[in-house]
C-alpha positions as CSV (number, residue, x, y, z in Angstrom):
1,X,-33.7,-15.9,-14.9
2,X,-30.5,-17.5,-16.1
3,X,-28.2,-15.4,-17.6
4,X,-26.2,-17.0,-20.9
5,X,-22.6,-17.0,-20.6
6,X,-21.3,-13.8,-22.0
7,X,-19.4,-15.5,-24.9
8,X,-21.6,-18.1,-25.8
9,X,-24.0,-15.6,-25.8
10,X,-22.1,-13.4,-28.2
11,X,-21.1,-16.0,-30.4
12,X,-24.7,-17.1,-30.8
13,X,-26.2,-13.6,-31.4
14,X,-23.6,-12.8,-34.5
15,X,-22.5,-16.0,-36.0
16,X,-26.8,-16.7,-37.5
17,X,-26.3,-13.1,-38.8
18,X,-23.4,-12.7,-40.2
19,X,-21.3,-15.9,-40.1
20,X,-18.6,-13.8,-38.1
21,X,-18.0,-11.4,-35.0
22,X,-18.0,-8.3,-36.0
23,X,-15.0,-6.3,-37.1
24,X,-16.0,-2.3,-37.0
25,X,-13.8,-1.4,-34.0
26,X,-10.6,-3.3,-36.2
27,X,-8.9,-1.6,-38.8
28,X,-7.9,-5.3,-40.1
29,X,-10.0,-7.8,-41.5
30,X,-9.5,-11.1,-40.2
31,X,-7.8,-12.2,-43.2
32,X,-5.3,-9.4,-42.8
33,X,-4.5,-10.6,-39.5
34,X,-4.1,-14.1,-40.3
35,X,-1.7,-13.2,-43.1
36,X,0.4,-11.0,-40.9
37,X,0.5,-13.5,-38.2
38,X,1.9,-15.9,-41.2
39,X,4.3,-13.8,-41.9
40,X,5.5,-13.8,-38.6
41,X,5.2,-17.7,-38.2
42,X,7.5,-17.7,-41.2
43,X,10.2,-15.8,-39.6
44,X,10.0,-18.0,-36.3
45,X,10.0,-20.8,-38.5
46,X,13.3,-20.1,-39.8
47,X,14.6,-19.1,-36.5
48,X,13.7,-22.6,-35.5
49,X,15.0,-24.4,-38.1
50,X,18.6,-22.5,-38.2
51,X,19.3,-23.5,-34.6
52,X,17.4,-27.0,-35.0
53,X,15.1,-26.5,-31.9
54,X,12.3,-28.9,-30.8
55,X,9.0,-27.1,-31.2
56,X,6.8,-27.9,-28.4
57,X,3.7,-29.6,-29.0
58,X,0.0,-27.2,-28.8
59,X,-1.9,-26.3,-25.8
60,X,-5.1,-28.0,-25.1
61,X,-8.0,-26.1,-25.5
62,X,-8.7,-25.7,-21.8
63,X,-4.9,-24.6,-21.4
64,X,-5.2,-22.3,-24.8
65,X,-8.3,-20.4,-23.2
66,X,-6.6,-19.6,-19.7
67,X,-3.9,-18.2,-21.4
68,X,-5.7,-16.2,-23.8
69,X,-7.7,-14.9,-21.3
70,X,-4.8,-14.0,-18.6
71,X,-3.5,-12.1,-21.3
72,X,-6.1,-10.2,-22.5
73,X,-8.7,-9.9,-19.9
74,X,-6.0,-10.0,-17.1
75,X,-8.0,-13.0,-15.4
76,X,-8.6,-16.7,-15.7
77,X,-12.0,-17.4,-17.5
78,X,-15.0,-18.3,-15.2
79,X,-16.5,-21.5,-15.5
80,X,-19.6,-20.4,-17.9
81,X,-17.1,-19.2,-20.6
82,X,-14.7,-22.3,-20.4
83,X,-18.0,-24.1,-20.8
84,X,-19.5,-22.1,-23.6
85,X,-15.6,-22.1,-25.1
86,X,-15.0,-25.6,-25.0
87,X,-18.4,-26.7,-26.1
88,X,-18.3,-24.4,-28.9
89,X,-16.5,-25.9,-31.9
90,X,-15.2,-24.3,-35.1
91,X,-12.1,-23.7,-36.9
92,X,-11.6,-19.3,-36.1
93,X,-13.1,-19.9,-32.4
94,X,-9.9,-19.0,-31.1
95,X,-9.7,-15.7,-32.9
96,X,-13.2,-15.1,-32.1
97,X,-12.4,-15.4,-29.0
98,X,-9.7,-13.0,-29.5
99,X,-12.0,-10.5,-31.2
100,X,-14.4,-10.5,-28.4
101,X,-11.9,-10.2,-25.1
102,X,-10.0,-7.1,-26.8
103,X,-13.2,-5.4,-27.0
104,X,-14.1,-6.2,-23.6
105,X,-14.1,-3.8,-20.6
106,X,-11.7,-7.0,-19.0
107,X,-8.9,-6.0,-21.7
108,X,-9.7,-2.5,-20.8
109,X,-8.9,-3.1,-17.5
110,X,-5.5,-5.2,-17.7
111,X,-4.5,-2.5,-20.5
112,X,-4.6,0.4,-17.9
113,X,-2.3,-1.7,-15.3
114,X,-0.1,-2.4,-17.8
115,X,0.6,1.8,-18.6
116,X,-0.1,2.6,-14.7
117,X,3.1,0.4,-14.2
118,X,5.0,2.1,-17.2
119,X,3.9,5.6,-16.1
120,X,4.2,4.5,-12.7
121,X,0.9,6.3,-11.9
122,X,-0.4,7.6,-8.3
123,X,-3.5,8.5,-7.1
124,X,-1.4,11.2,-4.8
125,X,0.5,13.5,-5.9
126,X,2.3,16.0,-3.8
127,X,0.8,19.9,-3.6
128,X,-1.2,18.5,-7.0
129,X,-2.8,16.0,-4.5
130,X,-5.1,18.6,-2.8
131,X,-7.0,19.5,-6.5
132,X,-6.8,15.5,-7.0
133,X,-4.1,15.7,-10.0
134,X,-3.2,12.0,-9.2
135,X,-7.2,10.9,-10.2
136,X,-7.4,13.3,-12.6
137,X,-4.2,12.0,-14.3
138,X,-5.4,8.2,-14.0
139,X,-8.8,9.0,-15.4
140,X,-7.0,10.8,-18.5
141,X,-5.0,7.2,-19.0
142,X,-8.2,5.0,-18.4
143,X,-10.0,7.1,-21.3
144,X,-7.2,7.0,-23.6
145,X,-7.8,3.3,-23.0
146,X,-11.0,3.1,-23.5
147,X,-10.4,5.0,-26.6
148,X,-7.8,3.2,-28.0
149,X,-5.8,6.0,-28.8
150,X,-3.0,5.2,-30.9
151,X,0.8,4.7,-29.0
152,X,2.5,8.1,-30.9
153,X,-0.6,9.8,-30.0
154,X,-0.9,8.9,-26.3
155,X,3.1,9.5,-25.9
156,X,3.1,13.0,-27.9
157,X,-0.3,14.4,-25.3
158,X,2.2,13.2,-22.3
159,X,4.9,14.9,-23.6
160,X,3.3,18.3,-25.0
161,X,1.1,18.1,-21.9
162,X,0.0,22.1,-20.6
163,X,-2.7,23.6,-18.5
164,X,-4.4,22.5,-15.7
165,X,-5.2,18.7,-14.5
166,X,-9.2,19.3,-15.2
167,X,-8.0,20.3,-18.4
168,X,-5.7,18.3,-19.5
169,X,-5.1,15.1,-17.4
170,X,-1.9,14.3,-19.3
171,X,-0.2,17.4,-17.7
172,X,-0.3,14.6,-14.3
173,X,3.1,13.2,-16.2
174,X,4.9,16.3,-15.0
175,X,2.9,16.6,-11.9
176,X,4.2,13.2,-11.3
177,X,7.5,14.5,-11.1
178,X,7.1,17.5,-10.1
179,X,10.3,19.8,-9.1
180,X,12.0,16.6,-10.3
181,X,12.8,18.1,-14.4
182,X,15.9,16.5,-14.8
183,X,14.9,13.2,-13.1
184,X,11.6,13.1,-15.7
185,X,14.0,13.7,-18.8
186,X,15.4,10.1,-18.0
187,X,11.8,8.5,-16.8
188,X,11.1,10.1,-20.6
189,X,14.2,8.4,-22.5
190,X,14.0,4.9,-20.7
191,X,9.9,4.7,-21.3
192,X,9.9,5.6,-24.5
193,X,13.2,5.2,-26.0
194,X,14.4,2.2,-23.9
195,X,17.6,4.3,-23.5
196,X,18.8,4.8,-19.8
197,X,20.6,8.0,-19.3
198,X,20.1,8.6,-15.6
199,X,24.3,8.0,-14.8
200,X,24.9,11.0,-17.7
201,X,22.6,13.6,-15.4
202,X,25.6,13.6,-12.8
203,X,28.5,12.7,-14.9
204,X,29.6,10.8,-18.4
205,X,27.9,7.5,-18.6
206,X,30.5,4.7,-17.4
207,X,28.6,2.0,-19.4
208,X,27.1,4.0,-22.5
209,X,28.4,6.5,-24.6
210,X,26.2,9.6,-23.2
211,X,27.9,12.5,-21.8
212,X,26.3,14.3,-19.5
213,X,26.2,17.5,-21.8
214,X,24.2,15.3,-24.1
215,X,21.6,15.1,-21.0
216,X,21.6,18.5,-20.3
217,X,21.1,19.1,-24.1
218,X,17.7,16.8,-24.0
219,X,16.6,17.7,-20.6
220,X,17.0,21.6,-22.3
221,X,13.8,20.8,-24.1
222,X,11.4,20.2,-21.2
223,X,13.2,22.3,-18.3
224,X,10.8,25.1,-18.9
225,X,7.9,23.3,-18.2
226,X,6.9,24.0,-14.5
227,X,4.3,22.5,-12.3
228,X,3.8,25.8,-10.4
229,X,1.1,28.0,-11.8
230,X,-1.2,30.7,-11.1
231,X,1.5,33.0,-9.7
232,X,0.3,35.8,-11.5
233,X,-3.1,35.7,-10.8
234,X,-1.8,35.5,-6.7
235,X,0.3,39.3,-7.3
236,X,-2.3,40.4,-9.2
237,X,-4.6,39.8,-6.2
238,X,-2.0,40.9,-3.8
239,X,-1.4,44.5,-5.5
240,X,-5.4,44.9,-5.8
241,X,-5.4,44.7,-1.9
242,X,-2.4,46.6,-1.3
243,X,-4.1,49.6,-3.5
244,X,-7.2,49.3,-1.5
245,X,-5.6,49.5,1.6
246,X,-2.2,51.9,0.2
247,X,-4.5,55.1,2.1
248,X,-4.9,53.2,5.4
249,X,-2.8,54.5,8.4
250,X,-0.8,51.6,9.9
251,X,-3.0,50.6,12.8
252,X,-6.2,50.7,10.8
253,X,-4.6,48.6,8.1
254,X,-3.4,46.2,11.0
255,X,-6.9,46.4,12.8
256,X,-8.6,45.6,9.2
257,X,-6.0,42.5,9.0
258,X,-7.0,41.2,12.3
259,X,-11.1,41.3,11.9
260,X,-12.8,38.3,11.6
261,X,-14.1,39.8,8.1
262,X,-10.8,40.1,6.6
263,X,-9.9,36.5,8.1
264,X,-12.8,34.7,6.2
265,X,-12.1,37.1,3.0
266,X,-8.5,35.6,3.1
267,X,-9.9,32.0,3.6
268,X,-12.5,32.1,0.7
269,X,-9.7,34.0,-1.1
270,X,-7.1,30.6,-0.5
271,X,-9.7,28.4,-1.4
272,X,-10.3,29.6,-5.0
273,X,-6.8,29.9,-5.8
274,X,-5.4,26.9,-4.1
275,X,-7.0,25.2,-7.2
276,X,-4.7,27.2,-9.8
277,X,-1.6,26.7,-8.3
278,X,-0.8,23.2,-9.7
279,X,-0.4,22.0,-13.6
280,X,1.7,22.6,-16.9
281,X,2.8,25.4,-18.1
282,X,5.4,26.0,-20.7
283,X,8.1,29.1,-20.3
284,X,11.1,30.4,-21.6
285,X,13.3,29.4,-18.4
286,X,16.7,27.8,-19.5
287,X,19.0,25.3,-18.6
288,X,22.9,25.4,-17.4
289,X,24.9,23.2,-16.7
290,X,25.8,22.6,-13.4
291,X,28.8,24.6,-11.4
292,X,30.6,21.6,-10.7
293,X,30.7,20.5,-14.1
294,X,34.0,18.9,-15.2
295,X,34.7,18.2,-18.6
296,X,36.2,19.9,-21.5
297,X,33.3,20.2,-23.9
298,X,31.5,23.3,-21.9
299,X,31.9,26.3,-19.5
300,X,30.5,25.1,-15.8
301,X,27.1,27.2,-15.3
302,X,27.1,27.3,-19.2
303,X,23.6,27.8,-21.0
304,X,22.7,24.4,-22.4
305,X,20.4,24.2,-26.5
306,X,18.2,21.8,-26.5
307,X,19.4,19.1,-28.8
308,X,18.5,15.9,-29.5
309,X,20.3,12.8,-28.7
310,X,19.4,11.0,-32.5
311,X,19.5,12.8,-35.4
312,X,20.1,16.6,-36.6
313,X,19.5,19.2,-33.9
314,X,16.2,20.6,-34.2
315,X,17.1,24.2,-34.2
316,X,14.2,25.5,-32.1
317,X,14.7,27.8,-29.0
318,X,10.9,29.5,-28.3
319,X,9.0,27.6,-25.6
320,X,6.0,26.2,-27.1
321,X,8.2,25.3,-30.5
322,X,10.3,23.7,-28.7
323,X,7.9,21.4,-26.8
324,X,6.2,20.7,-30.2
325,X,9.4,20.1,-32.1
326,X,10.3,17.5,-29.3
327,X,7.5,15.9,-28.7
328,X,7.5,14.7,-33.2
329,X,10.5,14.1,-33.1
330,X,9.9,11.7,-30.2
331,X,7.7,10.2,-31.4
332,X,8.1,10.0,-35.0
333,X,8.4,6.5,-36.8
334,X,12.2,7.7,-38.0
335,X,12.7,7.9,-34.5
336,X,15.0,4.9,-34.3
337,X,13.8,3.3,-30.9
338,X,10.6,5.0,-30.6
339,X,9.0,2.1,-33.0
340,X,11.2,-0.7,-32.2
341,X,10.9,-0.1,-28.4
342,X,6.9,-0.5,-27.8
343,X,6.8,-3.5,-30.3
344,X,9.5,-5.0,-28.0
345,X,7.1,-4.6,-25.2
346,X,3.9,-5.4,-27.0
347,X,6.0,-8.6,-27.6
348,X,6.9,-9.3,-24.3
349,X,3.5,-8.7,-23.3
350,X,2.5,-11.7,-25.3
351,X,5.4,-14.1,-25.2
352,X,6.8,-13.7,-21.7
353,X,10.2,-11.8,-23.5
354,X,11.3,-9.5,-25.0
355,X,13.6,-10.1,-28.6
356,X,15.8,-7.5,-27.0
357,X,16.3,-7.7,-23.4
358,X,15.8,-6.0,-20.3
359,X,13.2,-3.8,-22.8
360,X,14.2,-0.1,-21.3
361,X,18.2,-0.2,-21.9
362,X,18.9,-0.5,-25.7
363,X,22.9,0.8,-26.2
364,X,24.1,0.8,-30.0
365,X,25.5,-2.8,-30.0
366,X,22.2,-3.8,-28.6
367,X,21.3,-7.2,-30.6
368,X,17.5,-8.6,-31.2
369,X,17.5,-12.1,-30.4
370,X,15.7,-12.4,-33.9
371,X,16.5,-9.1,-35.9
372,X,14.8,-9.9,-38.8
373,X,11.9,-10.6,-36.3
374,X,12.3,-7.1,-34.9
375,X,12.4,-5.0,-38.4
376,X,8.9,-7.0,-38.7
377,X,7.4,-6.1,-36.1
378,X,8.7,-2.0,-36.2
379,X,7.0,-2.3,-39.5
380,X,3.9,-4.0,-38.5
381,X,3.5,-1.2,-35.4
382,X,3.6,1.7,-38.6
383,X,1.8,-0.3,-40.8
384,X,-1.5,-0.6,-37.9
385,X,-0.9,2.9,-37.1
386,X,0.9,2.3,-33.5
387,X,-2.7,0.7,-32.7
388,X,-1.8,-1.2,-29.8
389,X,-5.2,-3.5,-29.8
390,X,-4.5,-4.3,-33.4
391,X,-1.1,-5.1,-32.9
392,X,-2.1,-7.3,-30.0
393,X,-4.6,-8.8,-32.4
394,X,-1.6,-9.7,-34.8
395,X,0.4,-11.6,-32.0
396,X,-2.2,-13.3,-30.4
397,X,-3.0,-15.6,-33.5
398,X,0.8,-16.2,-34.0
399,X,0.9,-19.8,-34.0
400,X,4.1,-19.9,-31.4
401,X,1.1,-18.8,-28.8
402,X,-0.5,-21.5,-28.9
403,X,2.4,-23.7,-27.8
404,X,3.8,-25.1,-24.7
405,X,5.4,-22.3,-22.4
406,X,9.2,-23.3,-22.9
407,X,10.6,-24.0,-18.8
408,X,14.2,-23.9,-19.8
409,X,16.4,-20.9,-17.2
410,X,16.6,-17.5,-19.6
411,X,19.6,-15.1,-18.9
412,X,19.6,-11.6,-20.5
413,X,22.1,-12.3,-23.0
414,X,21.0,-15.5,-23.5
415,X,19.4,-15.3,-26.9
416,X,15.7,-16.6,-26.9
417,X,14.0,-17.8,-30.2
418,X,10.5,-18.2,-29.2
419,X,9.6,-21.7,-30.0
420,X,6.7,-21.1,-27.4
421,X,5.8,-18.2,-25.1
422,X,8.0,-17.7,-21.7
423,X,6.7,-19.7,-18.8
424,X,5.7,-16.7,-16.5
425,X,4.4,-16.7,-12.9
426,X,1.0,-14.4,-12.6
427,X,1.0,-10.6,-11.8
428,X,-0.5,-9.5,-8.0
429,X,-3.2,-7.4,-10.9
430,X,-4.3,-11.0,-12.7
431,X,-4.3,-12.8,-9.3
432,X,-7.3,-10.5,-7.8
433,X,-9.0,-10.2,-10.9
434,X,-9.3,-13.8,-10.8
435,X,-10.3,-14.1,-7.2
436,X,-12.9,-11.2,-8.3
437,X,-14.5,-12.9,-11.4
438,X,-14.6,-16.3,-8.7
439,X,-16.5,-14.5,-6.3
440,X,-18.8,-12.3,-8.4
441,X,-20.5,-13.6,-11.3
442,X,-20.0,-11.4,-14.6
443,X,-17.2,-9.1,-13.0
444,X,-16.2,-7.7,-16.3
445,X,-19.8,-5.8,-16.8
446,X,-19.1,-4.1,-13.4
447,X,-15.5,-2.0,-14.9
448,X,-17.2,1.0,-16.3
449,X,-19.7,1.2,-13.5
């Protein structure tokens, strides 16, 4: 039996029904889109015409579908669906096309590399590794995914993360740095604040103005969380025994130790709480600063309030309140990098670039190649609900992306107006994926298996 190109397929099972692909898992029609994408092309379009650049001319259709397909499936298209794409002719085919890849298991797919390079996932994680916290942790990022869970939502879970790993597989973002608190303060502030702090944790930023109280004060909200649990279930256990046993003359408590009964009772007993010793949990331990510490601002070995490093202090000093209260303020949209920081990304993810480059090390004077580009965009990302898909969905019919990749050298502070996307080499992820969907016919069906 031949088997009908998946989009051709698609396309040909809607468009006699309805006259469109469905829109149910969008929150924006496709006019919606097409008018925030104009809005967009409007404030390229002036960008363009203030420093008189040459546009370059459109894709052709065959070039326009590998693109669109590395970035969204993560793979070049086979040879049925540039087929069924090119021989397919209307004026919205393109967006469509769009439509149908971002609700593809393919988009899924190239969506979880993309956060298992920012979270900078493993499958093995230290002690956690011997309950599986590293598969357990990946699995919680693939679902959320799959899901499409908004951006805030997916960075507050991470944040606020407690229990165990079968419980909550978002607690794996501490168990991925475990013993390492201060360390995952400034994974934190560079991931989701584009802010690197990491000089300030051993002395005052040389090229920034943190201080390295001003770390301590942000690391102060998540130093109670520790990785290490279960510890009083253990002397609990322990003091049962040593009551049973408290009556025992010495050598018949050392002959009971020694019997092969007491041997297997202490295995079976290791086994079931090897389980509990590994996963979130929130206490009331605080932070000082460090002996050595050498400026005038603090006592060395000083308690440390958690503060934050925008805005008023957040006046909260009980352990869970203080997790909460960080994580919203983290992530709130009057946050002022939180928003501005995964647009940035979501652009570069599309076009090759950031408008503010590298992405993860925003400082006060930091400039947006287009700033009235970037206010846009922050806006868009609340105004779609820090839907990442939709927000995709936006840039991906922004006429700019259907250009010719510009081939001119880019420097970091070389300002960048995006008369076409970045010419880009592909990722080691889109180079297999391709070789996979060569090799076996309808790969993408295969993902969720």
């Amino acid at each position: 039996m031949v088997k009908i190109p998946s989009f051709l397929a698609f396309v040909s099972l809607l468009l006699p029904l309805s006259g469109e692909l469905p829109h149910d898992s969008f929150s924006l029609s496709s006019k919606q889109v097409l008018q925030e994408a104009s809005a967009i092309d409007r404030i390229l379009d002036k960008a363009h015409r203030k420093h008189k650049l040459e546009i370059p001319s459109d894709l052709e259709d065959g070039q326009l579908l590998r693109r669109i397909y590395l970035t969204v499936a993560g793979r070049i298209p086979s040879f049925d669906e540039t087929t069924a794409f090119l021989n397919h002719r209307s004026e919205d085919q393109k967006a469509m096309l769009v439509d149908y890849l971002l609700n593809s298991p393919a988009y899924e797919s190239q969506m979880f590399n993309w956060w298992a390079d920012l979270l900078r996932l493993q499958s093995r994680m230290r002690g956690g590794n011997q309950i599986g916290a590293g598969e357990l942790y990946n699995h919680w990022v693939r679902e959320q995914v799959m899901e499409n869970t908004p951006f805030d939502q997916m960075a507050y879970s991470l944040v606020t993360a407690q229990g165990y790993p079968w419980e909550d597989g978002a607690t794996g973002y501490y168990l991925r740095d475990a013993g390492m608190e201060l360390d995952n303060m400034s994974n934190t502030t560079q991931l989701f604040l584009g802010t690197q702090m990491v000089c300030a944790q051993c002395h005052n930023h040389p090229f920034d103005k943190w201080t390295q109280r001003e770390y301590y004060e942000m690391a102060a909200f998540t130093y109670g969380i520790t990785t290490r649990m279960g510890g009083q279930l253990q002397n609990d256990l322990k003091a049962h025994f040593n009551q049973v046993n408290k009556n025992l003359s010495p050598q018949k408590r050392k002959q009971k130790a020694q019997s092969k009964q007491s041997a297997a009772l202490r295995k079976a007993l290791q086994e079931m709480i090897q389980p509990l010793r590994y996963g979130s949990r929130h206490t009331a331990r605080q932070l000082t600063l460090p002996h050595d510490y050498q400026y005038d601002d603090a006592q060395p070995e000083s308690r440390v309030s958690p503060a934050p490093i925008f805005g008023e202090s957040l006046g909260v000093e009980n352990a869970d309140d203080k997790i909460e209260a960080y994580g919203q303020w983290l992530t709130s949209s009057e946050n002022p990098r939180f928003t501005k920081v995964i647009a940035n990304r979501m652009w570069k993810k599309i076009f090759g670039r950031g408008l503010v480059e590298p992405v993860d090390d925003w400082r006060d004077d930091t400039q947006a190649s287009i700033p009235e580009l970037l206010d846009h965009l922050e806006k868009l990302m609340v105004r779609v609900n820090y839907d990442l898909k939709e927000f995709q969905r936006v840039l991906l019919n922004v006429q700019a992306f259907d250009r010719e990749a510009v081939r001119y050298e880019l420097t970091n502070d070389q300002p960048h107006f995006f008369e076409g996307p970045v010419l880009k080499r592909m990722s080691a992820e889109q180079l297999w994926d391709s070789f996979v969907s060569l090799s076996i016919p309808y790969s993408d069906e295969r993902i969720r298996d």
